[in-house]
LUMSE-54703 format. One line per field, with one value per residue: residue number from 1; y, z, x of N, C-alpha, C in turn. Coordinates in steps of 0.02 Angstrom, whole numbers, plus 50000, padded with zeros to 5 digits. Atoms other than C-alpha are relative to their C-alpha. Example, Ala and Ser with C-alpha at 12.3 -4.5 7.8 and 13.67 -1.06 7.14 Angstrom:
seq	1, 2
nnorth	49941, 49941
nup	50000, 49997
neast	50045, 49958
canorth	49775, 49947
caup	50390, 50357
caeast	50615, 50684
cnorth	50060, 50055
cup	50000, 50037
ceast	50045, 49961
This chain:
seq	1, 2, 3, 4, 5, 6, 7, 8, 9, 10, 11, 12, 13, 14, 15, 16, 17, 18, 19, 20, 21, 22, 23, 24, 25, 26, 27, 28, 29, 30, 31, 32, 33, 34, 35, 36, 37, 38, 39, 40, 41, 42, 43, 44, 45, 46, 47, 48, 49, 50, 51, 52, 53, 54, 55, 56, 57, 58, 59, 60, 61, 62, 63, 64, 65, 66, 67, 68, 69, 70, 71, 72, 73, 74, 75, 76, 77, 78, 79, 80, 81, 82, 83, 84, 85, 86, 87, 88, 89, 90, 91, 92, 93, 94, 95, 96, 97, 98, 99, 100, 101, 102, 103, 104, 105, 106, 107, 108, 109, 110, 111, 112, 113, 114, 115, 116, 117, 118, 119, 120, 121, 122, 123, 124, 125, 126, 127, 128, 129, 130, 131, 132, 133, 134, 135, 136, 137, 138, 139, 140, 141, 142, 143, 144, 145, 146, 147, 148, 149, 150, 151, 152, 153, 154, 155, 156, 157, 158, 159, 160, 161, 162, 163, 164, 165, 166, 167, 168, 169, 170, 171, 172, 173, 174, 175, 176, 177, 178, 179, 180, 181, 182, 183, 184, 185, 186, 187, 188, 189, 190, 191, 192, 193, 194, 195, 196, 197, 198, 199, 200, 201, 202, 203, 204, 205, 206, 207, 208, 209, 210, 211, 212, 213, 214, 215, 216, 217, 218, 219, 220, 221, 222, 223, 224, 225, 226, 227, 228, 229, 230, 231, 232, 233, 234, 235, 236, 237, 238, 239
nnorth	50021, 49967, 50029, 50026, 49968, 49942, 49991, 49939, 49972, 50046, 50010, 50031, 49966, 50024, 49932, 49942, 50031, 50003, 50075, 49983, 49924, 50005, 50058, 50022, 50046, 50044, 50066, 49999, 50044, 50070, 50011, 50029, 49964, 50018, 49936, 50052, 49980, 50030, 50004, 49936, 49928, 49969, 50050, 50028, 49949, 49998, 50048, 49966, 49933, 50022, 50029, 49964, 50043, 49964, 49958, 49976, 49944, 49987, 50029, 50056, 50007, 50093, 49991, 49917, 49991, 50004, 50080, 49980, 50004, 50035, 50060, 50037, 49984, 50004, 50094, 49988, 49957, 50066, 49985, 50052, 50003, 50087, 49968, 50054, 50090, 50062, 49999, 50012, 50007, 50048, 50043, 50003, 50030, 49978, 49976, 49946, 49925, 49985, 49987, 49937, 49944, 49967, 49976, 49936, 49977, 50048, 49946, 49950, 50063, 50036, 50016, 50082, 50015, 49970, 50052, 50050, 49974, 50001, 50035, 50032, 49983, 50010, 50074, 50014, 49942, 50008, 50061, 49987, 49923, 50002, 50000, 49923, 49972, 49963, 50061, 50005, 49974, 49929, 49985, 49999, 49948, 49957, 50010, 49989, 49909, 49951, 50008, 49958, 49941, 50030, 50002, 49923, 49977, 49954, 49953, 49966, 50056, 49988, 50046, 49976, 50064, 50061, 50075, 49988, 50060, 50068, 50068, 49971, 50031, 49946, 49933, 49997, 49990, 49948, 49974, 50030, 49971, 49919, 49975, 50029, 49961, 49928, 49997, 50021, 49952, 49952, 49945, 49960, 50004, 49969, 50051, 49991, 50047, 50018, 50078, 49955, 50076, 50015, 49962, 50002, 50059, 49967, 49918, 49996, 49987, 49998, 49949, 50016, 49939, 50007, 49936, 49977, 49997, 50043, 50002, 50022, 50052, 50057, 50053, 50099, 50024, 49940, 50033, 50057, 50006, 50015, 49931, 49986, 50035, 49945, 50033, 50004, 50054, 50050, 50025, 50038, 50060, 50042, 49990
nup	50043, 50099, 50068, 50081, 50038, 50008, 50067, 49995, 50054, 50081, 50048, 50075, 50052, 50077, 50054, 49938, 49896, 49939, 49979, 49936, 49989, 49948, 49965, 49996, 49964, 49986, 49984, 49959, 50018, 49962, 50004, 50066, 50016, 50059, 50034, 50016, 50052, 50061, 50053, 50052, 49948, 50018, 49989, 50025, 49990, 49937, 49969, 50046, 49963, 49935, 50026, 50053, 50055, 50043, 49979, 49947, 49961, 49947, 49974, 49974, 49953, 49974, 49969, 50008, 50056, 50057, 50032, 50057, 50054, 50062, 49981, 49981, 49962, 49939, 49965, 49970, 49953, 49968, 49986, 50051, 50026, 50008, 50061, 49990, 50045, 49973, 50043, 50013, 50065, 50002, 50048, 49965, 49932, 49938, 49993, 50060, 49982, 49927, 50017, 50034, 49937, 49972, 50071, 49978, 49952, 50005, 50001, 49949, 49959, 50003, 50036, 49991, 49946, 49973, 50057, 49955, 49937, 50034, 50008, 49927, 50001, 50061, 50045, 50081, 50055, 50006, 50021, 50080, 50018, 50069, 50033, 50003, 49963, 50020, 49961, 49923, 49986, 49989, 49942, 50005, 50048, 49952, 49938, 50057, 49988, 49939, 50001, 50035, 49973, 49946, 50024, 49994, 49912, 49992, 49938, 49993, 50046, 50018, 50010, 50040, 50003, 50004, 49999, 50034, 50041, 49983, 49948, 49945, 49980, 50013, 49963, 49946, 50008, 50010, 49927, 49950, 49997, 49978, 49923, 49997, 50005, 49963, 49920, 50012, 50008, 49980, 50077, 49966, 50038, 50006, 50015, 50029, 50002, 49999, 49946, 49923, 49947, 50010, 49990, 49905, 49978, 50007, 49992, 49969, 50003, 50059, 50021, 50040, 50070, 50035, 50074, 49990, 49956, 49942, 49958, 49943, 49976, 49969, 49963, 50046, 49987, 50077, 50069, 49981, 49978, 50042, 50051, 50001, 50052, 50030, 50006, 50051, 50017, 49970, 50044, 50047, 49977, 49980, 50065
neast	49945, 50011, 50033, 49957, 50033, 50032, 50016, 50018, 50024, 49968, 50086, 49979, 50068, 49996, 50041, 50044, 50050, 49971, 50003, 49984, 49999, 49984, 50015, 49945, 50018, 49937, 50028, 49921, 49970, 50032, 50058, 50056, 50047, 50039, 50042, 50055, 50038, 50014, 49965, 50019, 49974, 49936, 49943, 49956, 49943, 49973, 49933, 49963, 49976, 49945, 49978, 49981, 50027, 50037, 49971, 50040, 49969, 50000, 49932, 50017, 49944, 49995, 49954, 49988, 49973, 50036, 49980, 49965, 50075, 50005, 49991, 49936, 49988, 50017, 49990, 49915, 49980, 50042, 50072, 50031, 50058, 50023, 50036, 50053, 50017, 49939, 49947, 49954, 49978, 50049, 49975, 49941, 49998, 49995, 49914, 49989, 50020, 49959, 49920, 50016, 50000, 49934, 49945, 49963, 49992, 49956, 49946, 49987, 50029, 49953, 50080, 50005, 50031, 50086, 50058, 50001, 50048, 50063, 50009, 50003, 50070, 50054, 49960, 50025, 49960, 49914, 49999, 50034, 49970, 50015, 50052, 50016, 50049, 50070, 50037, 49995, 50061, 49993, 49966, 49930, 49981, 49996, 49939, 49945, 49997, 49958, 49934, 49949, 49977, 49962, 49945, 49961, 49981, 50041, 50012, 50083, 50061, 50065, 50054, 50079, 50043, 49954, 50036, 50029, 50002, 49959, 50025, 49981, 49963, 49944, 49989, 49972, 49926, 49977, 49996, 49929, 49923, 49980, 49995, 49913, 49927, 50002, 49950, 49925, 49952, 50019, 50006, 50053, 50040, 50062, 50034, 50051, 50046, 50060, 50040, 50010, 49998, 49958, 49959, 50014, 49959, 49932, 49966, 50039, 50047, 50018, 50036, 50048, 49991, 50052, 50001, 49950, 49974, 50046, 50052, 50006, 49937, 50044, 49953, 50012, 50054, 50043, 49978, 50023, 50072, 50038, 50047, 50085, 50045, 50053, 50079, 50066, 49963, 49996, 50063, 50011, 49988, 50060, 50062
canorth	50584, 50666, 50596, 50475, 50535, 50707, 50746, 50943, 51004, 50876, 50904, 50804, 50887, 50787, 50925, 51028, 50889, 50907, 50712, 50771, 50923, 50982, 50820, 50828, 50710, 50604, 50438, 50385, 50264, 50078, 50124, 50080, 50230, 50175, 50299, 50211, 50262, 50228, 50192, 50361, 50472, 50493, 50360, 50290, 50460, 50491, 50357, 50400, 50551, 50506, 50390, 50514, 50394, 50550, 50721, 50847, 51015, 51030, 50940, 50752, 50731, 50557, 50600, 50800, 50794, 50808, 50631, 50661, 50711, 50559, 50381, 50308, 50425, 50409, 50222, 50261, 50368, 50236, 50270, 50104, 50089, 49921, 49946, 49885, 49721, 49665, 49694, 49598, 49555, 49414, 49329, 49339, 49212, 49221, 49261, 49361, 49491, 49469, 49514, 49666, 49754, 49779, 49861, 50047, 49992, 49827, 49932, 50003, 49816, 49643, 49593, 49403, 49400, 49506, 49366, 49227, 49304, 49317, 49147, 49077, 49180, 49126, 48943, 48932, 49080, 48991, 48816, 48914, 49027, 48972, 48979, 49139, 49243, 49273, 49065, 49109, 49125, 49292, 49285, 49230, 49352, 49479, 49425, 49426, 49613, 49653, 49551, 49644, 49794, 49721, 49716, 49911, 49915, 50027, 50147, 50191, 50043, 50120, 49979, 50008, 49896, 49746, 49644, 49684, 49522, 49400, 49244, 49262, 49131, 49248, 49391, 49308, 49260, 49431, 49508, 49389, 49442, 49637, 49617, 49513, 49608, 49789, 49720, 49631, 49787, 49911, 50003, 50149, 50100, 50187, 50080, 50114, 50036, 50003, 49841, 49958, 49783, 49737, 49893, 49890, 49739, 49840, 50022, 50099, 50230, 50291, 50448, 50444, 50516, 50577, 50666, 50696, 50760, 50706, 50705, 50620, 50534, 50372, 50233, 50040, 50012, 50152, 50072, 49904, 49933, 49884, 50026, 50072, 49972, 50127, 50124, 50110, 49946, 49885, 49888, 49809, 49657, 49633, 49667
caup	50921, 50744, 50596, 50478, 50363, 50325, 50192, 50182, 50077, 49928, 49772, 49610, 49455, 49279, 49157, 49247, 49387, 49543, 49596, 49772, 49852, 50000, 50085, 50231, 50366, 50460, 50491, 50649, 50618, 50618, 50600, 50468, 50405, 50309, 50183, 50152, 50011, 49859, 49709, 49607, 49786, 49744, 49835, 49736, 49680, 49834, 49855, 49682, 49746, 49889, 49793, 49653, 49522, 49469, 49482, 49638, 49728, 49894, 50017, 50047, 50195, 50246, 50409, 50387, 50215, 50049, 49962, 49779, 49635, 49533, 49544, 49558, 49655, 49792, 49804, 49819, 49977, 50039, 49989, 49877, 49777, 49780, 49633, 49641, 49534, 49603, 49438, 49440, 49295, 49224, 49098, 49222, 49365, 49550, 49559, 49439, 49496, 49690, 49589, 49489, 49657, 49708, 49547, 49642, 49796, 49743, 49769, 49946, 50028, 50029, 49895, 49891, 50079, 50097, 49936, 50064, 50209, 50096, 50064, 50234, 50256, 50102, 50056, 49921, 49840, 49864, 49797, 49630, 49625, 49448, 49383, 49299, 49396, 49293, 49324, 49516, 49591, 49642, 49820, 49782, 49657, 49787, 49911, 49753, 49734, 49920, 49916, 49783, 49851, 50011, 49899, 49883, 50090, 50112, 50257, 50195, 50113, 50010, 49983, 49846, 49873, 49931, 49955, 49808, 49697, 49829, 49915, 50089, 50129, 50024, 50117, 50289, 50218, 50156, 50317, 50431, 50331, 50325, 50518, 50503, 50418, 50473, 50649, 50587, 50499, 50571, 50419, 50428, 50306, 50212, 50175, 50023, 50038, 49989, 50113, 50276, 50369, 50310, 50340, 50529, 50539, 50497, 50540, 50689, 50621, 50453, 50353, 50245, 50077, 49991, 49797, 49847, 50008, 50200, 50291, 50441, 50533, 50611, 50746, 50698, 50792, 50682, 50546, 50586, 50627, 50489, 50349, 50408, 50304, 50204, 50266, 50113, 50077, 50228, 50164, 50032, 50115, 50216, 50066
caeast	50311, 50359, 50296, 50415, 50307, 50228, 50113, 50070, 49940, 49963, 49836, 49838, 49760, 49733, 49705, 49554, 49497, 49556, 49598, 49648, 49632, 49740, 49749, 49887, 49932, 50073, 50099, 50245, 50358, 50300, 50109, 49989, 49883, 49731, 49649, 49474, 49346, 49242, 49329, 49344, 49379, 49552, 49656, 49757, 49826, 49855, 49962, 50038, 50074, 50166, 50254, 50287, 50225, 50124, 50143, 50090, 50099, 50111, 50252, 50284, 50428, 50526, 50608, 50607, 50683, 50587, 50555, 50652, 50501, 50550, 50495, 50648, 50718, 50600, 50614, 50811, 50761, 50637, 50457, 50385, 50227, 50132, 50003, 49817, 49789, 49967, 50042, 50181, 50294, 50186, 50326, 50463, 50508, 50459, 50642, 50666, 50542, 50617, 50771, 50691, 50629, 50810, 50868, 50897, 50954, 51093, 51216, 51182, 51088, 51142, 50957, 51001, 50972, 50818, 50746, 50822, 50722, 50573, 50580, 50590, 50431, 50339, 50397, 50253, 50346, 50519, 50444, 50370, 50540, 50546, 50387, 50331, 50218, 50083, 50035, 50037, 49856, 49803, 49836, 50020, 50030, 49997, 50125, 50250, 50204, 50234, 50392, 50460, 50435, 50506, 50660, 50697, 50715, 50575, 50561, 50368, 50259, 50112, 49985, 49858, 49718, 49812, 49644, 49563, 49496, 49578, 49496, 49446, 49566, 49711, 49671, 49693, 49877, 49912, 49849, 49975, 50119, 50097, 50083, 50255, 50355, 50288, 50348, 50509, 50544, 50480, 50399, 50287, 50117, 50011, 49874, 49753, 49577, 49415, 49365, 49349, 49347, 49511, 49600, 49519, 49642, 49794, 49796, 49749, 49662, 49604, 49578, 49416, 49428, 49276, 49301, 49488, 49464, 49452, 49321, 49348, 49484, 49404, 49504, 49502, 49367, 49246, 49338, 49275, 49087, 48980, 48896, 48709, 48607, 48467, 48291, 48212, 48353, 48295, 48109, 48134, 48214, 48064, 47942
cnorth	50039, 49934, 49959, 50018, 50045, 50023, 50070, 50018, 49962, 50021, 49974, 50019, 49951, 50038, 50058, 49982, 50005, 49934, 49991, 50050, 50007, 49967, 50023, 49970, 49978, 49950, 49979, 49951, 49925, 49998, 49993, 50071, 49988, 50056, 49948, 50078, 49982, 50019, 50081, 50045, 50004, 49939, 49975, 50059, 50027, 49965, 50005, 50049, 50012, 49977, 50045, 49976, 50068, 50080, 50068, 50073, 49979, 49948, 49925, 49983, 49945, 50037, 50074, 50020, 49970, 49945, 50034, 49992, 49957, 49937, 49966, 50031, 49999, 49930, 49995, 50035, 49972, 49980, 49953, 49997, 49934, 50004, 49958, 49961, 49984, 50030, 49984, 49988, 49920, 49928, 49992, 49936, 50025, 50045, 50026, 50074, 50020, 50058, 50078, 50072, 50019, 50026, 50065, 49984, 49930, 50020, 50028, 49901, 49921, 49965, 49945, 49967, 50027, 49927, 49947, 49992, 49990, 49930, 49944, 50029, 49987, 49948, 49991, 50045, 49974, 49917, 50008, 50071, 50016, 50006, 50072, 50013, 50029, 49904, 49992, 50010, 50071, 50028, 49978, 50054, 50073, 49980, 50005, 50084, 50009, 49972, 50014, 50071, 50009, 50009, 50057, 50012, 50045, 50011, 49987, 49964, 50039, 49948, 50025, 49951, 49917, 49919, 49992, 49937, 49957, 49946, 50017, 49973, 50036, 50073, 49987, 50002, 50073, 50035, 49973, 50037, 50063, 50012, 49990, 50037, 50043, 49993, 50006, 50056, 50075, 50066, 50021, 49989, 50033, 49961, 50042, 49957, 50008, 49969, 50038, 49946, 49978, 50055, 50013, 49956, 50016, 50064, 50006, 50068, 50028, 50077, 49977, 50046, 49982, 50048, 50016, 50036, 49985, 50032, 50001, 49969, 49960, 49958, 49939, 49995, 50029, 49973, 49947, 49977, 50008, 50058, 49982, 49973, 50057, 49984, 49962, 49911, 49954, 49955, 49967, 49931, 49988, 49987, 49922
cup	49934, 49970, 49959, 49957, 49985, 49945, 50017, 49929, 49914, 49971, 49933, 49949, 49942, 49979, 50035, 50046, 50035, 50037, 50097, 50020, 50097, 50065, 50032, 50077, 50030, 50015, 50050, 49982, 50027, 50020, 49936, 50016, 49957, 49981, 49964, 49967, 49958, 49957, 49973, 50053, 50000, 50035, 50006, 49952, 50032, 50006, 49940, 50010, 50033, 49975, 49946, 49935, 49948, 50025, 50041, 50018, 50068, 50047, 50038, 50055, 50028, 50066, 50002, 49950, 49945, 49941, 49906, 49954, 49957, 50022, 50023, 50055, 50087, 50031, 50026, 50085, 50034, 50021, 49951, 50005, 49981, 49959, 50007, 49931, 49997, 49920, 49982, 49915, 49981, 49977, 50044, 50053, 50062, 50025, 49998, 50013, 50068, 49960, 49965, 50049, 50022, 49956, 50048, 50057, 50012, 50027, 50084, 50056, 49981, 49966, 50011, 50071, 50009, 49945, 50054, 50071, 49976, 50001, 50032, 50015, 49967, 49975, 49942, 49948, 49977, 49958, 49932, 49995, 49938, 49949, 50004, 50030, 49971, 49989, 50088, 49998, 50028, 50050, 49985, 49965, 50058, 50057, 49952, 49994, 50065, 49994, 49960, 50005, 50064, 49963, 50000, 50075, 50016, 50063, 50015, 49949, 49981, 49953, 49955, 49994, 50002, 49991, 49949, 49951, 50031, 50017, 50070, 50054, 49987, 50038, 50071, 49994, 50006, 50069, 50064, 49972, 49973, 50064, 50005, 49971, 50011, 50067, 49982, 49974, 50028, 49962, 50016, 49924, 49977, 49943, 49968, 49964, 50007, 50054, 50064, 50064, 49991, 50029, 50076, 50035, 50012, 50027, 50058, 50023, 49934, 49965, 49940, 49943, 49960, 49933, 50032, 50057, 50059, 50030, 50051, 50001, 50056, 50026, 49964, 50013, 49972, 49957, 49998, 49982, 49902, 49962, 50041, 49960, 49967, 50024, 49953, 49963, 50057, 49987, 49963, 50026, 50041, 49952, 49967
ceast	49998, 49997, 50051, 49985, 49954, 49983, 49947, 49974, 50000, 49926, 50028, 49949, 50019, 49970, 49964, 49977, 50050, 50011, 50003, 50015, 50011, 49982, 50074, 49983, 50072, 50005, 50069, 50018, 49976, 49923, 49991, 49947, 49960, 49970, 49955, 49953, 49970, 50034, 49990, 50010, 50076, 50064, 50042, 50046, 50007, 50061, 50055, 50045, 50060, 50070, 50043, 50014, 49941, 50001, 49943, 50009, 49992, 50078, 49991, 50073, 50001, 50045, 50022, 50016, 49953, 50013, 49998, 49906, 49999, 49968, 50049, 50022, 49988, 50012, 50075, 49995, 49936, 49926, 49979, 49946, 49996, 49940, 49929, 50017, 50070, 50065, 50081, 50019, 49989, 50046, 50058, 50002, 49978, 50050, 50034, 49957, 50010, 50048, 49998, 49994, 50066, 50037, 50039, 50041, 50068, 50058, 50034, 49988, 50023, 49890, 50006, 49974, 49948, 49974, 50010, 49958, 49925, 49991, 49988, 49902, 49931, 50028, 49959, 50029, 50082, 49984, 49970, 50052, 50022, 49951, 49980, 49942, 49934, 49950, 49984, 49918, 50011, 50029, 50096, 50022, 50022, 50044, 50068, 50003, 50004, 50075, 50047, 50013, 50037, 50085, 50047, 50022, 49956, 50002, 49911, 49989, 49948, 49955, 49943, 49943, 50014, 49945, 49967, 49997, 50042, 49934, 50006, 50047, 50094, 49976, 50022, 50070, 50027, 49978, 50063, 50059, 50005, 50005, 50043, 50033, 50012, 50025, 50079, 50032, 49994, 49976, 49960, 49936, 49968, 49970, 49935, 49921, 49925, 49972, 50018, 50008, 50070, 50059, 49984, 50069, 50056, 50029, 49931, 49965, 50003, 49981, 49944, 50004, 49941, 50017, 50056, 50015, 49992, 49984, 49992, 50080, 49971, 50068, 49995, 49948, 49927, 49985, 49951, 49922, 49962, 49971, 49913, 49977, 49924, 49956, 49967, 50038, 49965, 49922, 49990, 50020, 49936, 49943, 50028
């Protein structure tokens, strides 16, 4: 199958570091691609990148055609950035930041029904659609940030650390409903993540990024399998 998404040669420089260095890849429509790493291997400008939240060389393609170099732009042409620590808009309503995600795209989609869809899906989100979102707990918080990016109509979801500082009770949530709506909508993921166990759950298979570039390309089941535990770690636990 071709690629919904094609990412050729991308590198992101700040000043003289190299943040990512000719990373490219594709992901088909309606999969989940995880890019797993330690913090500081590049990541999340990666997914910047993509996004065009920050700026790149090389070529990012939605469908054969070159996703616009602006932020906005790209979300108009259906590539949304979901930001680690959720970052929603803290002082605003539930409602109100449904209502924010559909600023570019009011115009073209019918937003009141995607928030009504959302809400069917997420009743604790529809029974706190008044209450500002920076009293939500974390895991809600984080279902507020996917469902506002849910709002632009996205083609291509990029996830930045979706589990990051949840509960392991908010992560099963948030796991159920990226499987639900990546079916229901048939969106192609690219999933950025630390918790290698979590992203086993979602994508079914993973590039590894070490210092900006990859390494390996591992299945779920790879993904999955537990880190080696060090000799000399394991010594010490018996000591």
């Amino acid at each position: 199958m071709t690629a919904q998404l094609e990412v050729r040669d991308l590198a992101v420089r700040y000043g003289q570091a190299l943040a990512v260095r000719g990373v490219s890849f594709g992901i088909e429509r309606g999969e989940t691609l995880a890019v797993v790493g330690a913090n500081g291997g590049g990541k999340s400008s990666l997914g910047k990148a993509v996004a065009r939240l920050v700026g790149s060389t090389g070529d990012v393609l939605l469908d054969g055609t070159p996703v616009p170099r602006t932020a906005v732009a790209a979300v108009g042409a259906g590539v949304v950035y979901v930001p680690e620590g959720r970052m929603v808009f803290t002082q605003l309503s539930v409602a109100d930041n449904l209502r924010a995600g559909a600023f570019s795209v009011r115009r073209k989609h019918d937003w009141e029904a995607r928030r009504a869809t959302l809400y069917e899906r997420l009743p604790r989100l529809a029974e706190r659609a008044s209450v500002r979102a920076g009293l939500l707990s974390g895991g809600e918080q984080q279902l507020l940030a996917i469902g506002r990016a849910l709002m632009a109509f996205p083609s291509v979801l990029v996830l930045d650390e979706p589990s990051l500082g949840l509960s392991p009770s908010a992560v099963v949530t948030v796991t159920d409903f990226l499987r639900e709506i990546q079916q229901e909508y048939d969106m192609t993921v690219l999933l950025l993540e630390q918790n290698a166990a979590f992203a086993a759950k979602l994508a079914r298979r993973a590039l590894v990024l070490e210092l900006g570039v990859v390494r390996e390309v591992v299945d779920a089941a790879t993904l999955a399998e537990p880190a080696p535990v060090p000799a000399d770690a394991e010594s010490a636990e018996r000591q």
